[in-house]
py3Dmol code that shows the C-alpha trace and the ligand (Angstrom):
import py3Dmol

protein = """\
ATOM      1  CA  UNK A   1     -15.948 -28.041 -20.755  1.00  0.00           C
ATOM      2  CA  UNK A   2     -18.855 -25.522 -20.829  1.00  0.00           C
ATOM      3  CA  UNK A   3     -18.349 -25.346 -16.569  1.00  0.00           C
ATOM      4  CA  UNK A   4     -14.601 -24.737 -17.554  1.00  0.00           C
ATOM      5  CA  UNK A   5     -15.449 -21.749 -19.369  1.00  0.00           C
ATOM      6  CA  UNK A   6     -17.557 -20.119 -17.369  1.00  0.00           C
ATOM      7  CA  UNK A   7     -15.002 -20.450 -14.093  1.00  0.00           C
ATOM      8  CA  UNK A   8     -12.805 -18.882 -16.371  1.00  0.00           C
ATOM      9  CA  UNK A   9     -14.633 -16.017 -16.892  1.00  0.00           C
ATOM     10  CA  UNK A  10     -15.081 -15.799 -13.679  1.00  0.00           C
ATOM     11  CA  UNK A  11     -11.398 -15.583 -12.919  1.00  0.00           C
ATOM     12  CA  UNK A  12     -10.977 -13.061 -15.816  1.00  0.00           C
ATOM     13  CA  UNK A  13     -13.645 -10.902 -13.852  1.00  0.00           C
ATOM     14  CA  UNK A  14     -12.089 -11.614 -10.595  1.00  0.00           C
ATOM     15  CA  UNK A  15      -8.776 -10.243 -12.060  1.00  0.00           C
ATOM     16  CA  UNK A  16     -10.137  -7.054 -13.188  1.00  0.00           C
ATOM     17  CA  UNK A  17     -12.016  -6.266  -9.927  1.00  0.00           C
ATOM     18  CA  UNK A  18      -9.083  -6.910  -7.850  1.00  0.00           C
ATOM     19  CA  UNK A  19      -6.813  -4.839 -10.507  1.00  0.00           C
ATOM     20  CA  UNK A  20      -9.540  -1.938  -9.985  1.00  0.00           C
ATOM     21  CA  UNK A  21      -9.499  -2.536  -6.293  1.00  0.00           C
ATOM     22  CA  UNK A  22      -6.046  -2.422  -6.130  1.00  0.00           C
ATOM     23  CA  UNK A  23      -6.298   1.009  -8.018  1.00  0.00           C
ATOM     24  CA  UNK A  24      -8.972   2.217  -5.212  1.00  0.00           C
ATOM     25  CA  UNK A  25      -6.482   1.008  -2.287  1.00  0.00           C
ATOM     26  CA  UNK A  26      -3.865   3.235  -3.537  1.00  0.00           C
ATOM     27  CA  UNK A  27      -5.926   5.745  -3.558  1.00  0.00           C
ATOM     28  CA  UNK A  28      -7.842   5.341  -0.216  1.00  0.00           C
ATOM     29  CA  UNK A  29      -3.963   5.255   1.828  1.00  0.00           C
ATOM     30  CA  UNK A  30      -2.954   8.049   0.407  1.00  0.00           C
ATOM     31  CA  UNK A  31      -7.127   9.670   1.293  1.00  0.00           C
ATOM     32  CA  UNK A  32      -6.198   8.478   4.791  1.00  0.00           C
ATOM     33  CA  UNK A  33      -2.569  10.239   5.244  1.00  0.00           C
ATOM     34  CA  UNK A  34      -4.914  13.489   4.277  1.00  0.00           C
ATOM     35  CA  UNK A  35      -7.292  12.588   7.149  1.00  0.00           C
ATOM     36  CA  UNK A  36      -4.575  12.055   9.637  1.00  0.00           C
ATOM     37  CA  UNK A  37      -2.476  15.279   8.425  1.00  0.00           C
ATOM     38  CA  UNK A  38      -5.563  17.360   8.619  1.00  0.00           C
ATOM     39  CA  UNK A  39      -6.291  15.999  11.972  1.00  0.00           C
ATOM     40  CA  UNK A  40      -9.541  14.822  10.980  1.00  0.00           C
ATOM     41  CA  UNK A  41      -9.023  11.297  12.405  1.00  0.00           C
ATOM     42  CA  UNK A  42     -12.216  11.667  15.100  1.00  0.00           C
ATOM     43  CA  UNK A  43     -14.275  14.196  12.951  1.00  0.00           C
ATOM     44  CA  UNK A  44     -16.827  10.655  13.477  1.00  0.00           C
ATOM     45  CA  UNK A  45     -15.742  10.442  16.773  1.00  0.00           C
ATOM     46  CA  UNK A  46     -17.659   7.116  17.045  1.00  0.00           C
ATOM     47  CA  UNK A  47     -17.851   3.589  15.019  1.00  0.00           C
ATOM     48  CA  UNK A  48     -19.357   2.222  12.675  1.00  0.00           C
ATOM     49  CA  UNK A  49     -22.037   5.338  12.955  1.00  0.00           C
ATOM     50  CA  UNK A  50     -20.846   8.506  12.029  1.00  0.00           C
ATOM     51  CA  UNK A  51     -21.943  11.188  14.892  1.00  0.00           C
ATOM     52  CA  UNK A  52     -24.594   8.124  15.775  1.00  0.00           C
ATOM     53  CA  UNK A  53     -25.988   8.448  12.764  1.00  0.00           C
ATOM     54  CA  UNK A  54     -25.815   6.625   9.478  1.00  0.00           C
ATOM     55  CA  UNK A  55     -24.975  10.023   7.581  1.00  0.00           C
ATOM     56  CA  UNK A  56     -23.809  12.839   9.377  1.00  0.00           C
ATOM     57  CA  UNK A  57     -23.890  16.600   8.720  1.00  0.00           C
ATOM     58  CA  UNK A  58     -21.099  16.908   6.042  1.00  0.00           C
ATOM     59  CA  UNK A  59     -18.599  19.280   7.157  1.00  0.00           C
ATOM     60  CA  UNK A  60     -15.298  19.661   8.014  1.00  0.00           C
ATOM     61  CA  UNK A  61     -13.568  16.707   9.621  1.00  0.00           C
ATOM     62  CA  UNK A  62     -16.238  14.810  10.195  1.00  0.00           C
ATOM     63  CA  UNK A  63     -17.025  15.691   5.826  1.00  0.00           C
ATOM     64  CA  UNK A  64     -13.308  14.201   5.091  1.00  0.00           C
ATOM     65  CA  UNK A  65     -13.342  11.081   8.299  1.00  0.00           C
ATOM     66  CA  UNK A  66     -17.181  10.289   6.358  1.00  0.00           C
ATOM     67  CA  UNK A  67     -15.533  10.710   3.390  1.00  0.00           C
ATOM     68  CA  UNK A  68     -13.009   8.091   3.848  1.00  0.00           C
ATOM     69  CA  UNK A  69     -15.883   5.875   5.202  1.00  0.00           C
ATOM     70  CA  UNK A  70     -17.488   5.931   2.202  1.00  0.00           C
ATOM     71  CA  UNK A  71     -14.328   5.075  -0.463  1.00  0.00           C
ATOM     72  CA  UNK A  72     -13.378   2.540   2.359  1.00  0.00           C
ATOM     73  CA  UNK A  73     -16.972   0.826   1.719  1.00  0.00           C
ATOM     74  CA  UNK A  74     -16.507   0.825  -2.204  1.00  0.00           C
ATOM     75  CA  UNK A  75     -13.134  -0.551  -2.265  1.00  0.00           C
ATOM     76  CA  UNK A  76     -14.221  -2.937   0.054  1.00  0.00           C
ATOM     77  CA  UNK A  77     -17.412  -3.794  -2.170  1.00  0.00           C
ATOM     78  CA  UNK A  78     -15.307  -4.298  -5.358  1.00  0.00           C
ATOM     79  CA  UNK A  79     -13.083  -6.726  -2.840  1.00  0.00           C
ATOM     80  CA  UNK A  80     -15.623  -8.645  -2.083  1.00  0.00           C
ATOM     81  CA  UNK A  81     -17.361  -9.041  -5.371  1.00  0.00           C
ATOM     82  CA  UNK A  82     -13.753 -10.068  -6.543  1.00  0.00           C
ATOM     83  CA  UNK A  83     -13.323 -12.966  -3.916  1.00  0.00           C
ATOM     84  CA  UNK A  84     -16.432 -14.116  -4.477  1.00  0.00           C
ATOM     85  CA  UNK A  85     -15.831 -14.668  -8.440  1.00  0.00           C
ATOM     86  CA  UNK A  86     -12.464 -16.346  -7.572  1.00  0.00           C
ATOM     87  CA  UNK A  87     -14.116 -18.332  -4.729  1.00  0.00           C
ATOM     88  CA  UNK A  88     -16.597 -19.857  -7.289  1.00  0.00           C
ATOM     89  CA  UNK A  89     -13.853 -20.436  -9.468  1.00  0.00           C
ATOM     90  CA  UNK A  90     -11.401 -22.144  -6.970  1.00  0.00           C
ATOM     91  CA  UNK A  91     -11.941 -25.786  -8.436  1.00  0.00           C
ATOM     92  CA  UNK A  92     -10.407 -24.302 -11.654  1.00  0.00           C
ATOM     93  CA  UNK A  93      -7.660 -21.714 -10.145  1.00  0.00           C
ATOM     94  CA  UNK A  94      -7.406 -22.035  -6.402  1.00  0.00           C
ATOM     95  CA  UNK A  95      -4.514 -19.970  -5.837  1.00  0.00           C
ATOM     96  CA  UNK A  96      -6.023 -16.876  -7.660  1.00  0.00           C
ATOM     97  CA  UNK A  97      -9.314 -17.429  -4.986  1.00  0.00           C
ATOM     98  CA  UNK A  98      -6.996 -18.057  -1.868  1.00  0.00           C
ATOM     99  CA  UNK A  99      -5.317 -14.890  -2.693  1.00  0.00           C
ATOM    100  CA  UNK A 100      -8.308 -12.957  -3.341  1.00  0.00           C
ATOM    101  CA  UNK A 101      -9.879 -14.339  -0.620  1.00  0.00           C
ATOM    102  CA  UNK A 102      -7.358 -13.308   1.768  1.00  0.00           C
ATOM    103  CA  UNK A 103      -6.978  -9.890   0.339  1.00  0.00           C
ATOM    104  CA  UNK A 104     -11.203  -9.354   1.496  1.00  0.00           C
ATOM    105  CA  UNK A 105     -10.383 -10.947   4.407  1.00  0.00           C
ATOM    106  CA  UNK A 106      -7.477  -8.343   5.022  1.00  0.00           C
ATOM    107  CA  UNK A 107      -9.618  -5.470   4.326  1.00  0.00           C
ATOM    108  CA  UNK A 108     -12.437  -6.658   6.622  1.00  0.00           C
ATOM    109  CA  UNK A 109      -9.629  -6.232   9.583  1.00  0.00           C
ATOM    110  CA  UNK A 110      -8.480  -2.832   8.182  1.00  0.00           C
ATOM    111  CA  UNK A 111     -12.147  -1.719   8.816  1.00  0.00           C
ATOM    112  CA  UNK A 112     -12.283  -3.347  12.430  1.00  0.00           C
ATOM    113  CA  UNK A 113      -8.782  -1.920  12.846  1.00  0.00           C
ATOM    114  CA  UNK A 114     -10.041   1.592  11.319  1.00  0.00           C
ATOM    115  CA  UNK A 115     -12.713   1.489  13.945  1.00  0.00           C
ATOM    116  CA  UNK A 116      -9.974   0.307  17.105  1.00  0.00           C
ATOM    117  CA  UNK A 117      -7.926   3.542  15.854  1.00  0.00           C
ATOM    118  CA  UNK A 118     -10.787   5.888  16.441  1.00  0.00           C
ATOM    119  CA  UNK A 119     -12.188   3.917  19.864  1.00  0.00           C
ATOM    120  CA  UNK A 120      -8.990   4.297  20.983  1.00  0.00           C
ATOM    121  CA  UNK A 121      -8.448   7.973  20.095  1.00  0.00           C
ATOM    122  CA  UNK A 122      -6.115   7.525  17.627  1.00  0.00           C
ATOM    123  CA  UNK A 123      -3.570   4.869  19.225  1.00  0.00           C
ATOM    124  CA  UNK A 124      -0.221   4.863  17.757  1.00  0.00           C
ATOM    125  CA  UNK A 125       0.191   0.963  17.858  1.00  0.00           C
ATOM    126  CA  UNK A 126      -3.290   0.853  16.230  1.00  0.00           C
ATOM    127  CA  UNK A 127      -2.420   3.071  13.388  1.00  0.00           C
ATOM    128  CA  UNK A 128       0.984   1.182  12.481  1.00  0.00           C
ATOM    129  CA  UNK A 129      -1.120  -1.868  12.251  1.00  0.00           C
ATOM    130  CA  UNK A 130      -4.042  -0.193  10.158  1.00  0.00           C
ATOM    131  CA  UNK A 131      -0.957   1.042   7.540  1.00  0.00           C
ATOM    132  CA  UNK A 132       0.313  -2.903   7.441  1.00  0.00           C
ATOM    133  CA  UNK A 133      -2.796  -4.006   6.447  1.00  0.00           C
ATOM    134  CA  UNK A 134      -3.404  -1.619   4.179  1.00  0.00           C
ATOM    135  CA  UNK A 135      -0.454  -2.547   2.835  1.00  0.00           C
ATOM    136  CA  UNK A 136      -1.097  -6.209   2.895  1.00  0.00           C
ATOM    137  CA  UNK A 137      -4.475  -5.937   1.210  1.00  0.00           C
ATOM    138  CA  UNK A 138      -2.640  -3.777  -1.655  1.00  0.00           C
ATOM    139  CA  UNK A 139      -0.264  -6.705  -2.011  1.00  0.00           C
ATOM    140  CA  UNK A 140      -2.851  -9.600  -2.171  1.00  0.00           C
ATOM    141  CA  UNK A 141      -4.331  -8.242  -4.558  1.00  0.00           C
ATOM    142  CA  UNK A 142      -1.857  -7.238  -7.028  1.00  0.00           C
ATOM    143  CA  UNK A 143      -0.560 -10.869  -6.973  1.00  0.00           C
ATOM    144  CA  UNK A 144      -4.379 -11.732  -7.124  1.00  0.00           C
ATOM    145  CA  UNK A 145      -5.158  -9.433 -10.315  1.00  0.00           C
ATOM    146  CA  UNK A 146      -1.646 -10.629 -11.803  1.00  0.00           C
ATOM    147  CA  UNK A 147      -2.202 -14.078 -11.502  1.00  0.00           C
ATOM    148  CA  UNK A 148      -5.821 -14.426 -12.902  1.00  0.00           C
ATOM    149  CA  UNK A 149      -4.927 -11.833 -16.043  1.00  0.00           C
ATOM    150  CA  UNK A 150      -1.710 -14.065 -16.589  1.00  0.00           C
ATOM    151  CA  UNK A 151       0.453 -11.177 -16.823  1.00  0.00           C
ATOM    152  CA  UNK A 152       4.024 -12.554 -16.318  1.00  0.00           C
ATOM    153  CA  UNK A 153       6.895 -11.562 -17.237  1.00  0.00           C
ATOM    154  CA  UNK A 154       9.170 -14.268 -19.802  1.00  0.00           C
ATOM    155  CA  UNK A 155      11.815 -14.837 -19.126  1.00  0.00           C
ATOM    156  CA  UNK A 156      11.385 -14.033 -15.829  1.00  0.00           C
ATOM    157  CA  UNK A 157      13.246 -11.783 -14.333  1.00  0.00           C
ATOM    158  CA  UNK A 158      15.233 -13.086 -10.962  1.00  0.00           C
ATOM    159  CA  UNK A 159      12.749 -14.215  -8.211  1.00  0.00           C
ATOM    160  CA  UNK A 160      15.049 -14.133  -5.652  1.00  0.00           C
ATOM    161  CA  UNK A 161      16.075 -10.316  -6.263  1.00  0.00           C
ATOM    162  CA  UNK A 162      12.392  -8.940  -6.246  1.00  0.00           C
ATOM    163  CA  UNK A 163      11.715 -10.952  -2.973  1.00  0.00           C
ATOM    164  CA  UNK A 164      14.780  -9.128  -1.317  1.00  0.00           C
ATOM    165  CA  UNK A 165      13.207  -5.818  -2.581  1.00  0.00           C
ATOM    166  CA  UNK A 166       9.503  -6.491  -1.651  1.00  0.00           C
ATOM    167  CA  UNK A 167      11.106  -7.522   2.125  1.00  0.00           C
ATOM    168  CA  UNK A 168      13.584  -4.238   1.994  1.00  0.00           C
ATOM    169  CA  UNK A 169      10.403  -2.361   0.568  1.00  0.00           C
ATOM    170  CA  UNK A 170       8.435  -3.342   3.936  1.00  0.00           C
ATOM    171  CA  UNK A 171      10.828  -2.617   5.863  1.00  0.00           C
ATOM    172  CA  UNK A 172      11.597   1.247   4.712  1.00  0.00           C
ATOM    173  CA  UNK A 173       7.534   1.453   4.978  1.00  0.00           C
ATOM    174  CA  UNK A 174       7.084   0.077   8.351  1.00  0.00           C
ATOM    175  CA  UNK A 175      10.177   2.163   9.729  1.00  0.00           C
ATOM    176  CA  UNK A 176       8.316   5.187   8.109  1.00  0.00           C
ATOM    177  CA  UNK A 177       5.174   4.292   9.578  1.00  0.00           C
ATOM    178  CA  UNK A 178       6.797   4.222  12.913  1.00  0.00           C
ATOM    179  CA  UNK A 179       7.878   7.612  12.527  1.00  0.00           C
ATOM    180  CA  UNK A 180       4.385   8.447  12.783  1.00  0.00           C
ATOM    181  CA  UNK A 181       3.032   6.004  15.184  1.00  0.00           C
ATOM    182  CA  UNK A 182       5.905   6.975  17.700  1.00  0.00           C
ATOM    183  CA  UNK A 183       4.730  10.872  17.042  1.00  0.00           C
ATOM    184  CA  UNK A 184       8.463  11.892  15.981  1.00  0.00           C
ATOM    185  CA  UNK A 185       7.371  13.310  12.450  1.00  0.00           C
ATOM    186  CA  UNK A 186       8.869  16.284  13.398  1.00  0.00           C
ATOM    187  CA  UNK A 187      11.517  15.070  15.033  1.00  0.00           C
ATOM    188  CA  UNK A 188      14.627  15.431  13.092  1.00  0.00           C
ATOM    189  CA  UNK A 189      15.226  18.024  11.275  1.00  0.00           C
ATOM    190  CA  UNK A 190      18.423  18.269  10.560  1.00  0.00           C
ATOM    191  CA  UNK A 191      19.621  17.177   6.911  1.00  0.00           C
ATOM    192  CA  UNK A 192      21.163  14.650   5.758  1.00  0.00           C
ATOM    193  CA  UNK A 193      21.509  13.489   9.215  1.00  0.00           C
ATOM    194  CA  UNK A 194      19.694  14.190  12.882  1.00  0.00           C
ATOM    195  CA  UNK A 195      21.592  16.698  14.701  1.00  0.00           C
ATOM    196  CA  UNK A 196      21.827  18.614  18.144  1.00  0.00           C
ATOM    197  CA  UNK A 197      18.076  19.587  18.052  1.00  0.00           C
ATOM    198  CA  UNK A 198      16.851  15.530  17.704  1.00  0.00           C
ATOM    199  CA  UNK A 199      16.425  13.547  20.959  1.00  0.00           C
ATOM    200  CA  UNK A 200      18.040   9.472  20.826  1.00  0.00           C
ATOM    201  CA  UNK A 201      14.669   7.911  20.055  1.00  0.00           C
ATOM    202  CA  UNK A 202      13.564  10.277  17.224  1.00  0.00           C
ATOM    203  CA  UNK A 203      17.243   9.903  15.735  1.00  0.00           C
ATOM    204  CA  UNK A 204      16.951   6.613  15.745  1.00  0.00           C
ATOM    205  CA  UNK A 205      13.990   5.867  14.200  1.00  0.00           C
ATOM    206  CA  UNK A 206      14.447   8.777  11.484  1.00  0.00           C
ATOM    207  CA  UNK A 207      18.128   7.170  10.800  1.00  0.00           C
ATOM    208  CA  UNK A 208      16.919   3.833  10.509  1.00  0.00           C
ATOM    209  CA  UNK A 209      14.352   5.028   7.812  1.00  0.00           C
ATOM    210  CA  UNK A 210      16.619   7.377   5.743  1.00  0.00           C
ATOM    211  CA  UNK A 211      19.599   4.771   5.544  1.00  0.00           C
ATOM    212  CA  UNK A 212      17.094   2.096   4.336  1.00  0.00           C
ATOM    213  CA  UNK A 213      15.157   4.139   2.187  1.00  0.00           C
ATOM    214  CA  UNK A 214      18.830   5.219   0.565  1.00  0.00           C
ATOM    215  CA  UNK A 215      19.557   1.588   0.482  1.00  0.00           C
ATOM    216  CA  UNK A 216      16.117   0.714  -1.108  1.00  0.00           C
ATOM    217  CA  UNK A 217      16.536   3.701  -3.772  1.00  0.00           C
ATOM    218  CA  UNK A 218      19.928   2.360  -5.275  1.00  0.00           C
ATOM    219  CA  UNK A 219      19.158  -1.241  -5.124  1.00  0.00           C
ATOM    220  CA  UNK A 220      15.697  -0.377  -7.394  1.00  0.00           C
ATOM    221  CA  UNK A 221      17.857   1.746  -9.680  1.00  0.00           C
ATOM    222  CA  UNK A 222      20.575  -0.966 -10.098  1.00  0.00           C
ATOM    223  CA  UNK A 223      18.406  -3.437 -10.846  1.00  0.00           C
ATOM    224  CA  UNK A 224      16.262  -1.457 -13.664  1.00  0.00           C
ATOM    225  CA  UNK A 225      19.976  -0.700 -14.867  1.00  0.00           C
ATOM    226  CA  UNK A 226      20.743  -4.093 -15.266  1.00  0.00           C
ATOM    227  CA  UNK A 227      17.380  -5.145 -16.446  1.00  0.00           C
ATOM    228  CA  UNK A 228      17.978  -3.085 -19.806  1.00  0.00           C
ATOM    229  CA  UNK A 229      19.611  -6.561 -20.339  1.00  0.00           C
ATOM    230  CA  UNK A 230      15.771  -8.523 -20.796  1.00  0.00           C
ATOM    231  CA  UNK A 231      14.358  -5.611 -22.164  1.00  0.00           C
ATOM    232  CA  UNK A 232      10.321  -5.540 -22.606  1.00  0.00           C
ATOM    233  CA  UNK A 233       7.734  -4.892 -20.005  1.00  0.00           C
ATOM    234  CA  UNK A 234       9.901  -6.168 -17.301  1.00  0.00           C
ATOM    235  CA  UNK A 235      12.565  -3.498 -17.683  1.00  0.00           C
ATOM    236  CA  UNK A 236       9.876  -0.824 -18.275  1.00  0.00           C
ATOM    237  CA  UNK A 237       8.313  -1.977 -14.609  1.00  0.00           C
ATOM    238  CA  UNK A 238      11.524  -1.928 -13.262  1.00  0.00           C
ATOM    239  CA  UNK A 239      12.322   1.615 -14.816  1.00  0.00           C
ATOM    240  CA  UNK A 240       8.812   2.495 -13.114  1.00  0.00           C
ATOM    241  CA  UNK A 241       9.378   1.200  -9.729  1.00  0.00           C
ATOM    242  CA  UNK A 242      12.803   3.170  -9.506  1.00  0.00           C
ATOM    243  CA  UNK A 243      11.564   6.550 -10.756  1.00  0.00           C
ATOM    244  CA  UNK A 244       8.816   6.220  -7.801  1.00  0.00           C
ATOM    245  CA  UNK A 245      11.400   6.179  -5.685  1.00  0.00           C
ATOM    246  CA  UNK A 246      13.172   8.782  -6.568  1.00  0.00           C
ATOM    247  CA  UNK A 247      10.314  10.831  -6.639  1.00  0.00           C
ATOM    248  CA  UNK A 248       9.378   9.404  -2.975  1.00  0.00           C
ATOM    249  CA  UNK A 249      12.823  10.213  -1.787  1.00  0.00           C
ATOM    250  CA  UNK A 250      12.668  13.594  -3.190  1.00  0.00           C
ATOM    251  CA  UNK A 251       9.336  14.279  -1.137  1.00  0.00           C
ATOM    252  CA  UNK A 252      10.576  12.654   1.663  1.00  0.00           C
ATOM    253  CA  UNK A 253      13.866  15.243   1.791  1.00  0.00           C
ATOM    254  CA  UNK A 254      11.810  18.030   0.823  1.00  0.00           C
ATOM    255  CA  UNK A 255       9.212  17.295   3.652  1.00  0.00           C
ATOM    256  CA  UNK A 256      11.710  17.372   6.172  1.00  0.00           C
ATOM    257  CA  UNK A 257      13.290  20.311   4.487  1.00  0.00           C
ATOM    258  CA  UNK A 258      10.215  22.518   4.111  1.00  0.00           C
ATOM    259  CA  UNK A 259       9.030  21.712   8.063  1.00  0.00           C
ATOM    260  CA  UNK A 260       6.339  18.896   7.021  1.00  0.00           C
ATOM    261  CA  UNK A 261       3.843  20.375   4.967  1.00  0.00           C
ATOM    262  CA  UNK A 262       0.273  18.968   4.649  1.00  0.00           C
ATOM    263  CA  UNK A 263       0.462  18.413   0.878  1.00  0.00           C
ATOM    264  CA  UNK A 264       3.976  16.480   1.010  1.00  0.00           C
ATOM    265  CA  UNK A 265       2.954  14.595   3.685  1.00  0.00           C
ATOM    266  CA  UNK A 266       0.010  12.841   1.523  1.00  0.00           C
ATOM    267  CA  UNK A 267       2.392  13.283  -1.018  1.00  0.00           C
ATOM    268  CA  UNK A 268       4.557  11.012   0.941  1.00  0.00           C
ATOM    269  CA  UNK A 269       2.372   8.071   2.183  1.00  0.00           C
ATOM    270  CA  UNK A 270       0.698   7.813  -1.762  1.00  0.00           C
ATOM    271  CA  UNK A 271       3.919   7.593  -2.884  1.00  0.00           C
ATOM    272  CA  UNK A 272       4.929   4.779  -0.558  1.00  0.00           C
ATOM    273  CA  UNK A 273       2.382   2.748  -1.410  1.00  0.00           C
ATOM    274  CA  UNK A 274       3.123   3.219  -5.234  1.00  0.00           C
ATOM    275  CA  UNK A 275       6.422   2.244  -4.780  1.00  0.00           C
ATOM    276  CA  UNK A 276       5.117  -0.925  -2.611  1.00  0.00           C
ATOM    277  CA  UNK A 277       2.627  -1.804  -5.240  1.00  0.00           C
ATOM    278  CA  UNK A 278       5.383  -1.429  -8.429  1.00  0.00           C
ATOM    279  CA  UNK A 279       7.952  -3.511  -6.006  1.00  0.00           C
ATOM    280  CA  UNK A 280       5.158  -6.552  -5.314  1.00  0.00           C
ATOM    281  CA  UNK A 281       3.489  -6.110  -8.599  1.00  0.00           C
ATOM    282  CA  UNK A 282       7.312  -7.009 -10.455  1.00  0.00           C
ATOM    283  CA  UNK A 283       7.345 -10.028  -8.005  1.00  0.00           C
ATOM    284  CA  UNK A 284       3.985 -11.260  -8.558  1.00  0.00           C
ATOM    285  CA  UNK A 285       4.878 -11.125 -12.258  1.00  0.00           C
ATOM    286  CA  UNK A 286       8.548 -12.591 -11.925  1.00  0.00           C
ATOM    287  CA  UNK A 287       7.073 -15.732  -9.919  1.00  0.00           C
ATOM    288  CA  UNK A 288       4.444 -16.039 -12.485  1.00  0.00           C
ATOM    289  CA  UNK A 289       6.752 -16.201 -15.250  1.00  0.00           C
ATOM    290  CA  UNK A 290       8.766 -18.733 -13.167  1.00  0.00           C
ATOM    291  CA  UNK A 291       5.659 -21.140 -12.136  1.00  0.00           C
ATOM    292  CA  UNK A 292       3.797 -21.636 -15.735  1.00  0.00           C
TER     293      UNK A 292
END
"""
ligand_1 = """\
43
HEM
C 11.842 4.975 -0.945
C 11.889 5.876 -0.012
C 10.876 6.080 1.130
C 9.731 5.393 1.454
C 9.132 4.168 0.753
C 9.155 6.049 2.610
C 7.983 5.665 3.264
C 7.419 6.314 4.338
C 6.168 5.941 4.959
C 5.254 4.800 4.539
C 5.940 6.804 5.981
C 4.735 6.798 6.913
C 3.775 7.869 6.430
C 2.448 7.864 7.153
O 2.122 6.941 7.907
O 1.689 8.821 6.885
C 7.061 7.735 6.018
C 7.170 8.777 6.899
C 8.175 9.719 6.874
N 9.287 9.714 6.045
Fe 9.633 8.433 4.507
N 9.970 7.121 2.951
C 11.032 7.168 2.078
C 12.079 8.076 2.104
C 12.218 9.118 2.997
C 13.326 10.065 3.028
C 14.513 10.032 2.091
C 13.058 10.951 4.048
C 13.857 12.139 4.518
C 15.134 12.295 4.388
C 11.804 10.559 4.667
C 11.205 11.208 5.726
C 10.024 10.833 6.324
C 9.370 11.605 7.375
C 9.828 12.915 7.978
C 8.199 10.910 7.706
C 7.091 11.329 8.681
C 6.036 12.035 7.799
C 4.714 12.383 8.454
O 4.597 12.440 9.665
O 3.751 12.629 7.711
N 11.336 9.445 4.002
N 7.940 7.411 4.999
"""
view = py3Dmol.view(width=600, height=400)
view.addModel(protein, "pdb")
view.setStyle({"model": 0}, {"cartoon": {"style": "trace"}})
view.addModel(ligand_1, "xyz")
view.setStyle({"model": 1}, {"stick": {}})
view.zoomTo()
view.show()
């Protein structure tokens, strides 16, 4: 019994240092959009040293590329001292330590990934893959920090519908993400649609994100209008999850509309991942509700 207690503490613990982790990650995507945007992406044009040395000279790129270094190697410290309080605990929760484990494990290939993107000078492929994982860590986690505080939702809300919307939510990122890693950021500006001045490729790809991102935008508000229905927290996170959107799609129109500005484009990328981590967190706590 005594044992019992103490792996449940550890879980608690677990829970809070992925929930702060996952606050960190949010924060560190949207830290990276500013060091690609500023073009700061080889100010440490080498890996893991920094300028071959452990600190460099801070300034300028290489002061915002050490920068990110640095937040990386917290959040990834609070990661691991998370997985290792669920991984002591896994006799008495095991899903909570597979999840966390996984999320430390994800991490640990952002950083080897982080390092591939500046080896290879910044290689588009590279840097679609570093966002998915930086995605994917955000998501283990959340269901991670979710599961070992309890927080569920009862009754659940439907299980099914948040799956759809975490999928539909991956997809909008990923086809914004390949805006970038395709280099056509720029290329269409024409509102609400691509015009003359786009070529096929960059009208494609923009197109493919707009209509899904349109399609992800009323979905999220239909479903927080019908969740006024169960009322309580999961409404409220529903409510939440649709006014990031809005605000996202508001940046995202205004970004093209304004000729990609700095600010909106880290605007843009922190968003995303807000509306990614509202989307998975309302999942994580809609299958919880459904399992227990
Ligand atoms: C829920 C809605 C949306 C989500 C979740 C979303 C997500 C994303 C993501 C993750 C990226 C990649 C950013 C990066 O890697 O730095 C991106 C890029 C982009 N998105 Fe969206 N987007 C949304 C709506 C829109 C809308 C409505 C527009 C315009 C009509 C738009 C225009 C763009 C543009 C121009 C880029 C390239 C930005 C850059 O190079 O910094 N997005 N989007």
């Amino acid at each position: 019994m005594a044992v019992q207690g103490v792996r449940a503490v550890d879980i608690r613990r677990a829970g809070w240092l992925a929930l702060m982790a996952s606050v960190l990650t949010l924060g560190l995507i949207a830290y990276g959009s500013w060091v690609r945007v500023s073009g700061s992406g080889l100010g440490c044009p080498d890996w893991p040293l920094c300028e071959g040395a452990l600190v460099p000279e801070i300034e300028g790129a290489t002061a915002i590329e050490f920068g990110h270094r640095v937040y990386a190697g917290v959040t990834m410290l609070l990661v691991a001292a998370s997985a290792a309080f669920a991984f002591r605990a896994r006799t008495h929760d095991r899903l909570t330590s597979r999840l966390l484990v996984w999320a430390l494990v994800a991490i640990l290939v952002q950083a080897v990934l982080g390092g591939i993107t500046v080896l290879t000078e910044l290689h588009s492929m590279v840097r679609l893959a570093h966002l998915t994982f930086s995605l994917l860590t955000l998501a283990l986690l959340t269901g991670g920090a979710a599961r070992a505080l309890k927080v569920r939702f009862s009754p659940p809300p439907d299980v099914r519908r948040w799956r759809a919307l975490v999928i539909a939510a991956a997809f909008v990122v990923l086809a914004g993400g390949t805006i970038v890693g395709t280099g056509h950021s720029a290329g269409c500006p024409g509102l609400p649609l691509c015009d003359a001045r786009s070529g096929t490729e960059a009208a494609w790809v923009h197109l493919v994100h707009r209509v899904a991102a349109t399609a992800l935008l009323l979905a999220l508000i239909w479903t927080a209008w019908q969740a006024r229905r169960v009322g309580g927290w999961a409404f409220w996170v529903s409510v939440i999850a649709a006014l990031l959107a809005a605000a996202q799609f508001t940046v995202g129109v205004s970004a093209v509309w304004l000729r990609l500005p700095q600010e909106l484009r880290i605007m843009h990328l922190g968003l995303a991942a807000a509306v990614w981590w509202a989307v998975v967190a309302q999942f994580s706590f809609a299958l919880l509700g459904r399992t227990r």
